[in-house]
PASEBA-1860 file (N, C-alpha, C; in nm, 3 decimals):
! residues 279
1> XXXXXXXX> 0.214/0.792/-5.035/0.313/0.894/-5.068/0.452/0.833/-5.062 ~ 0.529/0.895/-5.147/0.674/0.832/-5.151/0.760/0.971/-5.171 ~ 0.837/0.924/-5.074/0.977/1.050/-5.145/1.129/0.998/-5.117 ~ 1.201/1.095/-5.139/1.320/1.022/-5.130/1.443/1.128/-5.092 ~ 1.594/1.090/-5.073/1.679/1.185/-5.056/1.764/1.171/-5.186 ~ 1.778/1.278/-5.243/1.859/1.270/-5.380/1.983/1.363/-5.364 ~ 2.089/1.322/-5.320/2.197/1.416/-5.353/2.174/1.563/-5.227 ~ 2.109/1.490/-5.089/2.078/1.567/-4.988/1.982/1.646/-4.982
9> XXXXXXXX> 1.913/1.646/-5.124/1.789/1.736/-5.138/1.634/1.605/-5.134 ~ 1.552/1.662/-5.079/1.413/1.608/-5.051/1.354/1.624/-5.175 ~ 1.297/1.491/-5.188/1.262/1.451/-5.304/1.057/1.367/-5.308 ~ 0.994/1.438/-5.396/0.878/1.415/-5.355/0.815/1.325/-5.499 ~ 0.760/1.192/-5.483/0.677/1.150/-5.594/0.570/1.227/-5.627 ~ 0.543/1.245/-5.747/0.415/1.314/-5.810/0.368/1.259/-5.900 ~ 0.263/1.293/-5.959/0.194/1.175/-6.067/0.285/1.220/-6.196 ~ 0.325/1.334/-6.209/0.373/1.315/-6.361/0.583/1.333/-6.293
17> XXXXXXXX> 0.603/1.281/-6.177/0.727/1.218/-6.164/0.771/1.333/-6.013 ~ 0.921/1.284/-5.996/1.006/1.306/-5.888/0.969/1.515/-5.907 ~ 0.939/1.545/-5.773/0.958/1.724/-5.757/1.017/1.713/-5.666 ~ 1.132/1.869/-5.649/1.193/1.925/-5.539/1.098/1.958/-5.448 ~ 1.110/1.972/-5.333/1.023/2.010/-5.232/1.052/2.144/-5.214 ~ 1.167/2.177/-5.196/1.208/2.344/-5.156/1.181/2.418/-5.260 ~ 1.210/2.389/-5.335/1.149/2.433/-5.474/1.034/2.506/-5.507 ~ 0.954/2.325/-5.481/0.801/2.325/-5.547/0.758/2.369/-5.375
25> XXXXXXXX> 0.744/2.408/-5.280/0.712/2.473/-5.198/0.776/2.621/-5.212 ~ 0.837/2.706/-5.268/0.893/2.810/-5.272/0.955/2.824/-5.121 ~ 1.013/2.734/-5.097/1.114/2.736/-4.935/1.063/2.717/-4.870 ~ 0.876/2.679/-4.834/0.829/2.632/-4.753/0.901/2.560/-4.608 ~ 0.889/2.414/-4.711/1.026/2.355/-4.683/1.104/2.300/-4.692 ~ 1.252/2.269/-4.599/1.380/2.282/-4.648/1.356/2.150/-4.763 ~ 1.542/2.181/-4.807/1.541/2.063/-4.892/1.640/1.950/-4.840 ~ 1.669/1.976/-4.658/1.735/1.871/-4.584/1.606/1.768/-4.590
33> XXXXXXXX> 1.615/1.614/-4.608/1.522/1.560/-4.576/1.536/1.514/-4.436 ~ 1.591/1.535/-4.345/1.581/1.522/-4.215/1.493/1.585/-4.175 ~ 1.501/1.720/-4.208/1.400/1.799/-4.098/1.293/1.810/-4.161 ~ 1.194/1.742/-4.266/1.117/1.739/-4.309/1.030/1.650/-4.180 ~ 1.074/1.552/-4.114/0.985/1.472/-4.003/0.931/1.563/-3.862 ~ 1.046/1.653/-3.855/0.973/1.791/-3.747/0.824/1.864/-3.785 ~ 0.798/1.815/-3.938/0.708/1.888/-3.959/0.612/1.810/-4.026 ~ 0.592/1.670/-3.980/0.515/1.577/-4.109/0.393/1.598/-4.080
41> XXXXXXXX> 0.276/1.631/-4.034/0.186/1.680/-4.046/0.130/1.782/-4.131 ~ 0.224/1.905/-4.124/0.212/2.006/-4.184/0.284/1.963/-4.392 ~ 0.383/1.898/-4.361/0.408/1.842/-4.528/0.340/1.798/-4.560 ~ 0.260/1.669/-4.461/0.147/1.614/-4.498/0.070/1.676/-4.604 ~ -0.015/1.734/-4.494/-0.119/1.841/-4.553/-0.066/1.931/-4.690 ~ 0.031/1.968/-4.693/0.101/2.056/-4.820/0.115/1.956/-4.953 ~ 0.174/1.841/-4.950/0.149/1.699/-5.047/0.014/1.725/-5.107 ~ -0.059/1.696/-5.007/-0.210/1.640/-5.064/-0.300/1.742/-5.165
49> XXXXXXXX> -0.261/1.894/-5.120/-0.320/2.005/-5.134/-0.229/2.099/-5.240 ~ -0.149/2.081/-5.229/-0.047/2.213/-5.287/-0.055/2.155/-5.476 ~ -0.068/2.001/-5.485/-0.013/1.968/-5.604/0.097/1.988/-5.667 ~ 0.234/1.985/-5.539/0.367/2.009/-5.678/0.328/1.962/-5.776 ~ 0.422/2.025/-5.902/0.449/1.927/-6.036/0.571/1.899/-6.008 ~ 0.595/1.729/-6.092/0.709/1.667/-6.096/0.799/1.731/-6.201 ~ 0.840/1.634/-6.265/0.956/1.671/-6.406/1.162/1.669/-6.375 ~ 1.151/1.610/-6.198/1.267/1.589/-6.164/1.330/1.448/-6.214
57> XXXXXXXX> 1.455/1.470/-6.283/1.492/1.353/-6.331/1.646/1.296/-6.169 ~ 1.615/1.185/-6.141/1.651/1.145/-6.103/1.799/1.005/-6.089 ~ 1.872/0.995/-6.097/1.982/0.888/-6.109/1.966/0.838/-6.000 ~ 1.948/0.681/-5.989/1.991/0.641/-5.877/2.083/0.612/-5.781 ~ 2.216/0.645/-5.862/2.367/0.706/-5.789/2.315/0.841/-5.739 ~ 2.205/0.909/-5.705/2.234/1.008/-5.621/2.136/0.974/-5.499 ~ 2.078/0.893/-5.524/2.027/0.851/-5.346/2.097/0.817/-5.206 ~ 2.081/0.850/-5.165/2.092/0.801/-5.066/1.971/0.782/-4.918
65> XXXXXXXX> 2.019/0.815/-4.765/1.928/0.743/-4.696/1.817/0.831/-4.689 ~ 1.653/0.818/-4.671/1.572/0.859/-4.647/1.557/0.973/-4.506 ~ 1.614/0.872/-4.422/1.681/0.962/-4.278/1.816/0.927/-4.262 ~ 1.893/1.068/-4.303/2.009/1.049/-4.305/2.086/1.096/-4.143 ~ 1.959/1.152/-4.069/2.053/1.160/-3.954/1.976/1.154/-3.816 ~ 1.895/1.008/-3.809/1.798/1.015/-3.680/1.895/1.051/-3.549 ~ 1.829/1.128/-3.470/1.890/1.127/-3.333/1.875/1.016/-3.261 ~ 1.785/0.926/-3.282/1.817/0.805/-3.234/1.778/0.671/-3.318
73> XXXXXXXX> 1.809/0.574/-3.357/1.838/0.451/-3.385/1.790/0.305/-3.293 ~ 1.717/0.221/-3.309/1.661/0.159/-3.254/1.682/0.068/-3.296 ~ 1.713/-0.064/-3.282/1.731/-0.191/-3.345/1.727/-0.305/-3.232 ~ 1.601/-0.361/-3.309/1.553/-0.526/-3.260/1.596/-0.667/-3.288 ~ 1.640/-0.676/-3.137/1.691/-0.873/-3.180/1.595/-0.987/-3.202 ~ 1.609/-1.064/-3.276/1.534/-1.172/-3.279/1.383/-1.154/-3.253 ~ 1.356/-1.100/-3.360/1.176/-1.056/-3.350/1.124/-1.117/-3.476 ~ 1.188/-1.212/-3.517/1.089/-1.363/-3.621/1.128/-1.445/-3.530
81> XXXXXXXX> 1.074/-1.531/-3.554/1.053/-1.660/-3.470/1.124/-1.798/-3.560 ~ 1.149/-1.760/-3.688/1.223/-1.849/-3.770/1.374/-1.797/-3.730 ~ 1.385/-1.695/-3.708/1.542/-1.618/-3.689/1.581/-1.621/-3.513 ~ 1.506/-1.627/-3.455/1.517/-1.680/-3.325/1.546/-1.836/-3.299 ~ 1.527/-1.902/-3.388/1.532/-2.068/-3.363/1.674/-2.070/-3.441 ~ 1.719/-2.014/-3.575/1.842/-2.097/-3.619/1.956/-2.002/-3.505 ~ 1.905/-1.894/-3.410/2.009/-1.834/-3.361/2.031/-1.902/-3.260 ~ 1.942/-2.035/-3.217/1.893/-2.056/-3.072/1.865/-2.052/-2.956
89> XXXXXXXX> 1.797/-1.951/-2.946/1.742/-1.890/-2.858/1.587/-1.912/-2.900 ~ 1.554/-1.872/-2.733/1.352/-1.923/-2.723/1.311/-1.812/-2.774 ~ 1.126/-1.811/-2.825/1.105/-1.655/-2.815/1.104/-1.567/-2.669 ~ 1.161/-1.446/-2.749/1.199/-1.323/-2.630/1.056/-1.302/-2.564 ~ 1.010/-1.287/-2.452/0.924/-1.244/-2.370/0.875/-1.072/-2.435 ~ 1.003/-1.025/-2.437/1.015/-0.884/-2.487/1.132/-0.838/-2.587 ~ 1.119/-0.729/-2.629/1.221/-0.720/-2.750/1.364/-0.686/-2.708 ~ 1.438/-0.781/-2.711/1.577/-0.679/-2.727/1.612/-0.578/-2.778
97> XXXXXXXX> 1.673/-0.543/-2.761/1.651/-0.359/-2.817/1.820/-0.267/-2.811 ~ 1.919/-0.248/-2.897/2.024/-0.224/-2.896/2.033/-0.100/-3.041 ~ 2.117/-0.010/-3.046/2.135/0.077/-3.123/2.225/0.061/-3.223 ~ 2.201/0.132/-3.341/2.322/0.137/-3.433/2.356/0.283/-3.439 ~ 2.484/0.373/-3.460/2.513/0.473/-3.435/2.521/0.523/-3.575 ~ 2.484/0.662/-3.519/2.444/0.757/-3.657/2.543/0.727/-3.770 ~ 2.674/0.720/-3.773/2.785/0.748/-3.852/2.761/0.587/-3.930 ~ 2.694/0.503/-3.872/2.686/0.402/-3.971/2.587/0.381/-4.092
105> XXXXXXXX> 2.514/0.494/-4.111/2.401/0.520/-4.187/2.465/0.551/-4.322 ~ 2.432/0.432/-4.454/2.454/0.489/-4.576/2.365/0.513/-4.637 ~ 2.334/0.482/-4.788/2.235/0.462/-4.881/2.257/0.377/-4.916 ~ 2.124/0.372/-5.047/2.074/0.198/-5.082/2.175/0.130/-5.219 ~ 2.272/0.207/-5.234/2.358/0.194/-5.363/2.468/0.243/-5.327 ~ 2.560/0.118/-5.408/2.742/0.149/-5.357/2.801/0.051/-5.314 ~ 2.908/0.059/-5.293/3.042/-0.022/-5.220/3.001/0.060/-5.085 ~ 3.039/-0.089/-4.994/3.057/-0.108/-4.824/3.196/-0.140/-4.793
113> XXXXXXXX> 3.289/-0.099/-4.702/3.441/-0.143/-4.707/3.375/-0.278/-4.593 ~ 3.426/-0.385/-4.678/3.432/-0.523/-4.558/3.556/-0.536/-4.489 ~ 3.529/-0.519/-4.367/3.609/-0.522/-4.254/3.631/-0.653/-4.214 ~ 3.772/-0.651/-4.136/3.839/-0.803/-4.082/3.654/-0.831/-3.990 ~ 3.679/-1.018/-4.007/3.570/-1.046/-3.899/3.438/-1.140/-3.963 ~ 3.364/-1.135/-3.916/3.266/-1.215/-3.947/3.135/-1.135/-4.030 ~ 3.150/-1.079/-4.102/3.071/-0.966/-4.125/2.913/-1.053/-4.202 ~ 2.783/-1.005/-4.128/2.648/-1.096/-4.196/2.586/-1.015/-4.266
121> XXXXXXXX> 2.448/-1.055/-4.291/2.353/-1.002/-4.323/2.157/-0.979/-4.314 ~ 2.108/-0.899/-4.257/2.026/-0.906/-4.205/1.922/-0.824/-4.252 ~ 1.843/-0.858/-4.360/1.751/-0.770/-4.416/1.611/-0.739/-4.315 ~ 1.545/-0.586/-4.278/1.482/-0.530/-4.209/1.386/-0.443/-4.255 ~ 1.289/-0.462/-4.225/1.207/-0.350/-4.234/1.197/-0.208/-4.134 ~ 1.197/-0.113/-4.181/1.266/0.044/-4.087/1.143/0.102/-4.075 ~ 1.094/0.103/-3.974/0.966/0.191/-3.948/1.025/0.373/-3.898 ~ 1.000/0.476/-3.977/1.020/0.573/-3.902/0.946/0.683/-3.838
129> XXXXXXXX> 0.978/0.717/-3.724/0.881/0.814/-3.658/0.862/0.941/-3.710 ~ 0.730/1.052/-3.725/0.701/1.117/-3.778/0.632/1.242/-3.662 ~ 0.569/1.182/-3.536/0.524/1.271/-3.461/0.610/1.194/-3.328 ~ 0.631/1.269/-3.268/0.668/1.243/-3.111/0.584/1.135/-3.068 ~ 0.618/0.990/-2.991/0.600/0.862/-2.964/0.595/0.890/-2.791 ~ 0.516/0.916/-2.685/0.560/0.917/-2.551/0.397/0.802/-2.477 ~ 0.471/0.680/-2.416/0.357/0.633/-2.379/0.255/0.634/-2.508 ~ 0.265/0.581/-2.582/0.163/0.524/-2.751/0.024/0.383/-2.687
137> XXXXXXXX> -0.046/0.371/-2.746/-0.105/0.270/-2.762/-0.081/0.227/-2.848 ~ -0.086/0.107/-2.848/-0.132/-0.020/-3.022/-0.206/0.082/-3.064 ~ -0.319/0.102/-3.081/-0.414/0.175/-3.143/-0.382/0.258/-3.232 ~ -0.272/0.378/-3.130/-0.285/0.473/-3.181/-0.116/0.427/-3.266 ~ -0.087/0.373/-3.303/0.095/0.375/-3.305/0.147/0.407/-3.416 ~ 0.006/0.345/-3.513/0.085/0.346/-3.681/0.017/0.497/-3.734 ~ -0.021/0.603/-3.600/-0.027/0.741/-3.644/0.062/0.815/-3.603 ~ 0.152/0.740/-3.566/0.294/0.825/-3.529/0.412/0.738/-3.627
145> XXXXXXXX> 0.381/0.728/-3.735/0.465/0.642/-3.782/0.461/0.727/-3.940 ~ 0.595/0.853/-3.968/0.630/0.859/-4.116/0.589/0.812/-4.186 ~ 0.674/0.665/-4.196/0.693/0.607/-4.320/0.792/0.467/-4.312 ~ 0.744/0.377/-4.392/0.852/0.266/-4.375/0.967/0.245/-4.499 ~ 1.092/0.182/-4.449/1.159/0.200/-4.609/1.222/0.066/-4.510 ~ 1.313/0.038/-4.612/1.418/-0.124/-4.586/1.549/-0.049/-4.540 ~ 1.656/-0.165/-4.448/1.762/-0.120/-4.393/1.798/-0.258/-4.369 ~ 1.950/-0.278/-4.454/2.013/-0.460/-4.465/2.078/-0.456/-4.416
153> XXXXXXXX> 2.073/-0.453/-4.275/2.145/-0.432/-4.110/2.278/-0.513/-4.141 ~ 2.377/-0.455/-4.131/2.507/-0.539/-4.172/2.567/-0.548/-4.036 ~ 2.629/-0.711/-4.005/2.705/-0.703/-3.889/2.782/-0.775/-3.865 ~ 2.879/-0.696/-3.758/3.028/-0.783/-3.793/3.031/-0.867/-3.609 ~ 3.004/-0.996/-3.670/2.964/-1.084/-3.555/3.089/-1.116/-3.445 ~ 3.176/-1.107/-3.501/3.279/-1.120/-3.395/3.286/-1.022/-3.264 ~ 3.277/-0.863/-3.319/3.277/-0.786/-3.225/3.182/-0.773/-3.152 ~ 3.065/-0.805/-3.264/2.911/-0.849/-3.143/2.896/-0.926/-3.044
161> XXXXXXXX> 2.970/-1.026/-3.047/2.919/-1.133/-2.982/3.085/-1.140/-2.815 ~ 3.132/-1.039/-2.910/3.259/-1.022/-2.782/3.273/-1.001/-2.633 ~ 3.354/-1.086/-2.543/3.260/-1.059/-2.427/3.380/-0.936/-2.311 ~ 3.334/-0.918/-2.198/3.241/-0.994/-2.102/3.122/-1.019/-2.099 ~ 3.041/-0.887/-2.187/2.922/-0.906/-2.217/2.928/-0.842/-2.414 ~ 2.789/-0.897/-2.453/2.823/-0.904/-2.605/2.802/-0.712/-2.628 ~ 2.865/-0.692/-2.695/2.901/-0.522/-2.811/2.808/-0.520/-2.913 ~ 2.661/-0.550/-2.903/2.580/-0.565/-3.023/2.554/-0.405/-3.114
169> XXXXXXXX> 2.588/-0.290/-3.015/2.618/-0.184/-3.053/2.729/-0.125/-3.137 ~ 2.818/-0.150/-3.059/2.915/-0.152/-3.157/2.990/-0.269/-3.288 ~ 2.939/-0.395/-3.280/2.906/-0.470/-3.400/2.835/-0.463/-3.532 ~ 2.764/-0.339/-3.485/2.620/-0.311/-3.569/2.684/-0.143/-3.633 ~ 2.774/-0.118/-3.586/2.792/0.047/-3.633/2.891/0.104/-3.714 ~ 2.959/0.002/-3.784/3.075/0.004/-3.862/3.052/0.103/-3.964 ~ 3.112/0.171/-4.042/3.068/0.266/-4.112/3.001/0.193/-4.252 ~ 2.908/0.214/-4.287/2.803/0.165/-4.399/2.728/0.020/-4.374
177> XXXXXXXX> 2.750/0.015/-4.220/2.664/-0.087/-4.174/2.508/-0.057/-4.142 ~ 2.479/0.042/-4.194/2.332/0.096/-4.173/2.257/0.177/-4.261 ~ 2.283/0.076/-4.378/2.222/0.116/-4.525/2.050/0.139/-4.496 ~ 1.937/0.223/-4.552/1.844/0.251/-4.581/1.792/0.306/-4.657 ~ 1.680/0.244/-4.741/1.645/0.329/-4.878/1.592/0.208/-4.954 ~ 1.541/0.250/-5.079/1.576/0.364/-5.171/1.479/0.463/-5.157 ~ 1.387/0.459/-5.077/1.287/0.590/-5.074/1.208/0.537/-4.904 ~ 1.115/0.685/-4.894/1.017/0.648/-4.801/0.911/0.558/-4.821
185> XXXXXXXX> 0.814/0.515/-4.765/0.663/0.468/-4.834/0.578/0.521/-4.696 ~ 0.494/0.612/-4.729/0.354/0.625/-4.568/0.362/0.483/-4.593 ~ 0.266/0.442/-4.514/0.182/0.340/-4.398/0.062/0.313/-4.555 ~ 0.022/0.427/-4.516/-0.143/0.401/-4.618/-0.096/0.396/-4.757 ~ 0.016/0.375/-4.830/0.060/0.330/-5.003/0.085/0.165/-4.976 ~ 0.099/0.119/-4.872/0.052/-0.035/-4.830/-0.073/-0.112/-4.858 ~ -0.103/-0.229/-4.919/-0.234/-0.261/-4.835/-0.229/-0.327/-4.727 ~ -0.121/-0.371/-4.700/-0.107/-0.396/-4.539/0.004/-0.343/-4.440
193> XXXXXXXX> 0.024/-0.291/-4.416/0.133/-0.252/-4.334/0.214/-0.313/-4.278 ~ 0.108/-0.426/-4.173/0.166/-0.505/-4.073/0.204/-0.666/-4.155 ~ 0.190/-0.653/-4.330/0.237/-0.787/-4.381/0.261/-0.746/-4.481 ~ 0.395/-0.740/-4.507/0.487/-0.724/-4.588/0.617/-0.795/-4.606 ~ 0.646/-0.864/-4.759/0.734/-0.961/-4.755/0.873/-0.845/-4.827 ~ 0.965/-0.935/-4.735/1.142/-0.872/-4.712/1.197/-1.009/-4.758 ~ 1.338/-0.990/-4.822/1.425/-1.060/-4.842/1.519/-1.018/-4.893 ~ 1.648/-1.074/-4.929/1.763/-1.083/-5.004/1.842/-1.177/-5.035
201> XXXXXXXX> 1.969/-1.155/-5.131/2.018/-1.255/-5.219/2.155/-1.209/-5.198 ~ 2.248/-1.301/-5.219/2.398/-1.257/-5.207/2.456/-1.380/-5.378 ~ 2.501/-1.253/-5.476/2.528/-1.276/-5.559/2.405/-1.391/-5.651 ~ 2.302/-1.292/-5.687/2.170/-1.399/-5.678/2.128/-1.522/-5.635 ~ 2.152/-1.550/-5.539/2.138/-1.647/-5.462/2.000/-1.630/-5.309 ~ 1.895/-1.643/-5.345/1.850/-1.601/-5.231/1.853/-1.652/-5.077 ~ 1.906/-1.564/-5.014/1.948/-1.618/-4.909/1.846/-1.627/-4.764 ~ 1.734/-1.512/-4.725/1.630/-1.463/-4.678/1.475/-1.417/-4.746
209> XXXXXXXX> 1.377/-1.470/-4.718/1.260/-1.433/-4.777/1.194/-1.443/-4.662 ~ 1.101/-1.350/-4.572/1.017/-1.356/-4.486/0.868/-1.224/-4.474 ~ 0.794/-1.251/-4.439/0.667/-1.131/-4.402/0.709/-1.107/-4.244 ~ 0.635/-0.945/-4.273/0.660/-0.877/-4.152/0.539/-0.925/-4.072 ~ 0.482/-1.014/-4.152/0.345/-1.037/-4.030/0.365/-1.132/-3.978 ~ 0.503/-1.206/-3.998/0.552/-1.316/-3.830/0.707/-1.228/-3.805 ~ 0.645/-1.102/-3.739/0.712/-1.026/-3.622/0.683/-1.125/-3.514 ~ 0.744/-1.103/-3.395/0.660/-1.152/-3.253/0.600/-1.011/-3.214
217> XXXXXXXX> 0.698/-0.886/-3.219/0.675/-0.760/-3.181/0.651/-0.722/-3.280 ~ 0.510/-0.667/-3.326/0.485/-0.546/-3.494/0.487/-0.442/-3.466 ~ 0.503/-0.366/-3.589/0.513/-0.222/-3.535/0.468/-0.142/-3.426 ~ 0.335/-0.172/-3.475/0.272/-0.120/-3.323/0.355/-0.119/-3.200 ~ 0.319/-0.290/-3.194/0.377/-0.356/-3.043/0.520/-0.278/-3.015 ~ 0.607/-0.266/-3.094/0.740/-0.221/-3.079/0.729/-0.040/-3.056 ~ 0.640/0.024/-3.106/0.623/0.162/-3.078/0.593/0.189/-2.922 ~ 0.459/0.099/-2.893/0.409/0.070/-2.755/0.500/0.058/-2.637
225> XXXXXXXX> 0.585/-0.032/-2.679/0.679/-0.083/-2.580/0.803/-0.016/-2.558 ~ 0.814/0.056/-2.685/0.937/0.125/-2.670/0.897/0.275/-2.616 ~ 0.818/0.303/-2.643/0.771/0.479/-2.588/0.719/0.470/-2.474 ~ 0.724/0.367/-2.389/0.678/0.339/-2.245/0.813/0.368/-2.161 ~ 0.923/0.372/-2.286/1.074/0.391/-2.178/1.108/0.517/-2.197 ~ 1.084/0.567/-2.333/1.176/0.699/-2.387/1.070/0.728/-2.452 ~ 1.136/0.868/-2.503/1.030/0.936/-2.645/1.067/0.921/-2.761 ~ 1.028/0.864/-2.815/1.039/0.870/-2.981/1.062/0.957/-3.060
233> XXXXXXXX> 1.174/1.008/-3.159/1.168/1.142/-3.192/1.118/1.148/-3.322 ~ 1.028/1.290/-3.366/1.035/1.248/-3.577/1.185/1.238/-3.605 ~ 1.164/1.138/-3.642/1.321/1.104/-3.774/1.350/1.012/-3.709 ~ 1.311/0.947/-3.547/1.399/0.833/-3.523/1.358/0.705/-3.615 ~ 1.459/0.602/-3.630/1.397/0.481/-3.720/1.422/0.403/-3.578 ~ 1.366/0.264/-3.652/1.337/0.172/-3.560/1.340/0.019/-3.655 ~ 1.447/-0.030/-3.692/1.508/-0.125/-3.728/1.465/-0.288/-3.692 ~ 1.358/-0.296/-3.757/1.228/-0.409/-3.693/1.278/-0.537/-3.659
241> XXXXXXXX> 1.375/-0.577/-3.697/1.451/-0.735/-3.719/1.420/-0.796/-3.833 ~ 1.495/-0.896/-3.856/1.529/-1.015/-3.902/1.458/-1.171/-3.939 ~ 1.445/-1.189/-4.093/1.382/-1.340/-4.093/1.482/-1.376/-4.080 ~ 1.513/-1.532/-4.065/1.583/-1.683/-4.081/1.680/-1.652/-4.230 ~ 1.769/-1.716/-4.213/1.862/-1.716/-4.309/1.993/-1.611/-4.316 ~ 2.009/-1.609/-4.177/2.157/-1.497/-4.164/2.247/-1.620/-4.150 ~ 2.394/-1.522/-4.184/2.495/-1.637/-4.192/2.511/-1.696/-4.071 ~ 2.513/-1.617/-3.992/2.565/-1.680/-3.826/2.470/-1.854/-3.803
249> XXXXXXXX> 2.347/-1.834/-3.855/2.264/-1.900/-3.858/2.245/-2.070/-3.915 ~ 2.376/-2.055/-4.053/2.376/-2.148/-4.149/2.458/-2.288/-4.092 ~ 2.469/-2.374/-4.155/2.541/-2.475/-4.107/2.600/-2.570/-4.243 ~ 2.735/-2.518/-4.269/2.839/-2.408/-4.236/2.799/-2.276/-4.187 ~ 2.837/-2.207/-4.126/2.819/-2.103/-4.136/2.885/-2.007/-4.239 ~ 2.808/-1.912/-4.290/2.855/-1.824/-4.422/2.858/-1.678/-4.347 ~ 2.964/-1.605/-4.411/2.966/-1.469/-4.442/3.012/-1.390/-4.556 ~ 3.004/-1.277/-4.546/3.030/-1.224/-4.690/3.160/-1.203/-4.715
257> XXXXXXXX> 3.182/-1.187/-4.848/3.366/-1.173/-4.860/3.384/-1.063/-4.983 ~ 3.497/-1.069/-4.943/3.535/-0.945/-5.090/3.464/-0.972/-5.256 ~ 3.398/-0.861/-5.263/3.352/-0.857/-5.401/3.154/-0.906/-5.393 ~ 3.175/-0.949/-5.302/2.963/-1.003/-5.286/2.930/-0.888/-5.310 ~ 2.762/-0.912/-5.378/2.701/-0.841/-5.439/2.570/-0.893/-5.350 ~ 2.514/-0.786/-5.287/2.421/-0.818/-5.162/2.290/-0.712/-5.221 ~ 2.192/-0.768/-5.239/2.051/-0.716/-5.291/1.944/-0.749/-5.205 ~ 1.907/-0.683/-5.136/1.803/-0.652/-5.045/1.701/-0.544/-5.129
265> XXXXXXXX> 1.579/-0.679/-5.010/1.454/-0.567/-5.082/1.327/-0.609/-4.959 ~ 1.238/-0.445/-4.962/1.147/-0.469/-4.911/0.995/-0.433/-4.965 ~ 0.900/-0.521/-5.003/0.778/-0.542/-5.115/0.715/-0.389/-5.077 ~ 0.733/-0.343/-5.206/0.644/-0.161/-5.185/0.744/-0.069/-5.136 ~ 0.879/-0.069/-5.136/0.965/0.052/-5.091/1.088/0.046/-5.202 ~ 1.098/-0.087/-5.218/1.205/-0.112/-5.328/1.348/-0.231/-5.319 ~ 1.448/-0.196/-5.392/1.517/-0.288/-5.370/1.684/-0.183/-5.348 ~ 1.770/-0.253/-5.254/1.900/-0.202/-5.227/2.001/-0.288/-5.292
273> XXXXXXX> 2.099/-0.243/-5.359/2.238/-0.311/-5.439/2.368/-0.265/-5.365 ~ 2.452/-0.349/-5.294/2.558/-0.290/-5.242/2.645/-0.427/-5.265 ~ 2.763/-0.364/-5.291/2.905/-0.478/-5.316/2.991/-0.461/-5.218 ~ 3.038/-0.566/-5.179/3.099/-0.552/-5.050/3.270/-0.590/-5.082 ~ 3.360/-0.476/-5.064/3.483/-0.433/-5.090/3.570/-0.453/-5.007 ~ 3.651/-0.503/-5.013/3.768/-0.545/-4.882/3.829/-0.439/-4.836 ~ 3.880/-0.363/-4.731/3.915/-0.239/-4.676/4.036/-0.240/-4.697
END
């Protein structure tokens, strides 16, 4: 199953194309796609059974993020093992684990204002929660799991790395530093879930190409570990990390500058276009 947010309204694939949900449910339900994850079981079941018809025409200037407003945000450091070595650092025992704040959430199309600083790039795979996560098993993990879509974690390394101790939170939360999209994907429109290849290019140039199946932490593992501290909410995402090939990483080191044209993509959800604009 795939859907998407179009212009704030919930947006559902169908075989003969894009349907409204509020719509084609007669108000069932809403057409916020946020609060569609309070109820993914029950949409579930309404998808499979109800048969909207499509016939929604769509622009892709009206997308934006899939979850446009998780209550919480989750984001993993150094969880490839190629992206852990050019950062240098060993592998993590366990995941680092730091937030990006709601207000930095855009969509997968548009101008980003580039801010003074070191600003990178970090293409991700976004796992999002769909049922409440408390104490999970591996087992059970990828049944509490929405849907996955891509998120090209943008970050401005200076303020990250600022001390006494590093601001990876607030490095990470700049406004349109937390692009996601262009749609949802379930788990099961995969044939693998846990291996899936991510990358991107800055001004066609590819700069990152990696599979999600050299995580150290996979989804699972990261659901497991993380719902052993807190609860997981529907709609929270969870911002998987990073292959090899961020600027911080390079030697020179590179970052982006006025006018880059940054294309991220993740295999089976789609691809993101954003130009990066001097403020």
């Amino acid at each position: 199953m795939r859907m998407a947010n179009a212009a704030g309204r919930l947006m559902l694939l169908t075989d003969d194309g894009w349907s409204d949900v509020e719509r084609a449910s007669r108000g069932l339900f809403s057409a916020d796609p946020q609060e569609v994850y309070e109820r993914w079981d029950e949409f579930r079941h309404w998808a499979a059974h109800a048969q909207p018809t499509g016939g929604v025409t769509i622009d892709e200037s009206e997308l934006r993020s899939p979850v446009p407003r998780p209550r919480q945000t989750l984001a993993i450091g150094l969880n490839h093992r190629d992206h852990a070595d050019e950062s240098g650092f060993t592998v993590p025992e366990s995941p680092p684990v730091f937030t990006k704040f709601v207000s930095s959430i855009t969509g997968p199309y548009g101008d980003i204002s580039l801010l003074e600083g070191s600003v990178d790039w970090e293409v991700e795979l976004v796992a999002v929660i769909g049922r409440r996560a408390w104490q999970v098993s591996e087992e059970r993990a990828w049944a509490h799991v929405a849907g996955l879509t891509a998120g090209p974690d943008i970050s401005e390394r200076d303020l990250q790395l600022s001390g006494p101790v590093p601001q990876f939170s607030l490095g990470e939360s700049h406004p349109g530093s937390g692009p996601m999209g262009p749609c949802l994907v379930t788990p099961d429109a995969f044939d693998d879930p846990d291996d899936i290849e991510l990358g991107c290019a800055i001004n066609g140039e590819e700069m990152q190409k990696g599979r999600t199946s050299d995580l150290i932490f996979s989804v699972p593992q990261l659901i497991t570990r993380l719902s052993a501290v807190l609860p997981l909410l529907p709609g929270d995402v969870i911002f998987t990390g990073t292959p090899a090939g961020v600027g911080l990483g390079r030697n020179p080191k590179r970052f982006l500058a006025d006018g880059d044209e940054l294309v991220s993509y993740v295999e089976g959800v789609g691809e993101l276009r954003h130009r990066l604009v001097r403020a």
